[in-house]
C-alpha positions as CSV (number, residue, x, y, z in Angstrom):
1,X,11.1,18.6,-46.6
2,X,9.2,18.1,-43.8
3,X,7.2,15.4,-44.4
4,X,10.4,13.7,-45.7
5,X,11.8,14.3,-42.2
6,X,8.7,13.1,-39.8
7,X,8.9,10.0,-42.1
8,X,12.4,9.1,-42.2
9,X,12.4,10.0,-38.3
10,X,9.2,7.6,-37.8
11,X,10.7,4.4,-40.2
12,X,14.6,5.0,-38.1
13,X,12.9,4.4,-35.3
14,X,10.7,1.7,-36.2
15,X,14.4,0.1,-38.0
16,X,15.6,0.2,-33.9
17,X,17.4,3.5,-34.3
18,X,18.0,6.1,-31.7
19,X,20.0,9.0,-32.6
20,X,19.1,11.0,-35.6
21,X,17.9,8.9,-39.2
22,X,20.8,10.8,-41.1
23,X,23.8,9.5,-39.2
24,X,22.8,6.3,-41.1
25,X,21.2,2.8,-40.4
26,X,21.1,0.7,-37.0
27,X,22.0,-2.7,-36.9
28,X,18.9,-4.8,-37.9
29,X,16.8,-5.7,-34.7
30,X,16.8,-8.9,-33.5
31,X,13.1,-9.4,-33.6
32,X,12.7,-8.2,-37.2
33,X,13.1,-10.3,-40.2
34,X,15.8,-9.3,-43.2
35,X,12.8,-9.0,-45.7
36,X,11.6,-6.3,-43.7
37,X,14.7,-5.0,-42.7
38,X,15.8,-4.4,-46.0
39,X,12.3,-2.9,-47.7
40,X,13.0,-0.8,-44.4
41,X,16.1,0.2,-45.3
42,X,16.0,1.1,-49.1
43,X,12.9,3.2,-48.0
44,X,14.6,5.6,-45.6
45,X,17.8,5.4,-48.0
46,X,15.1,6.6,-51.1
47,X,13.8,9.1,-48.2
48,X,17.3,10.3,-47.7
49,X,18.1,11.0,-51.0
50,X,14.7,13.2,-51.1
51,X,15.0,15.2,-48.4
52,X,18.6,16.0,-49.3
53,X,17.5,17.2,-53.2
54,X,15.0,19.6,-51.3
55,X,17.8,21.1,-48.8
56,X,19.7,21.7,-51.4
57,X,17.0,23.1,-53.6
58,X,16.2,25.6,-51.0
59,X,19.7,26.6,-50.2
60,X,20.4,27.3,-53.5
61,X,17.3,29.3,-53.9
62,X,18.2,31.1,-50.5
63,X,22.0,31.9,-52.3
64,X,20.3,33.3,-55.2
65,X,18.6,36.1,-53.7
66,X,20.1,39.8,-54.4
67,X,20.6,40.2,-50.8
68,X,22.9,37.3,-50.7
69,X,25.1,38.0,-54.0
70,X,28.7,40.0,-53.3
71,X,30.1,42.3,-55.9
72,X,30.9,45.9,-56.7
């Protein structure tokens, strides 16, 4: 999850971006070319989609401990 998060950060900012690489994708810089833009762009979408499978694989393992399960 990490790693997915140093390099999503790194190719945002390389894409122009200055907030945070989840809010979703700048506008394409004017010194880049659409080729690049777009390999860019599927890359931190395919990053995205990674680091949001292991959030939710650790939440869930987090929700499944005893400690965190109501009942009588």
């Amino acid at each position: 999850m990490d790693r997915a998060w140093r390099r999503g950060d790194n190719l945002y900012r390389s894409l122009g971006g200055t907030e945070d690489w989840r809010d979703g994708l700048s506008a394409k810089p004017k010194w880049m070319r659409w080729k690049t833009y777009e390999q860019k762009a599927a890359e931190l979408e395919a990053l995205y989609e990674r680091y949001d499978g292991a959030w939710l694989t650790g939440v869930s393992r987090l929700l499944a401990r005893p400690a965190f399960r109501r009942g009588p």
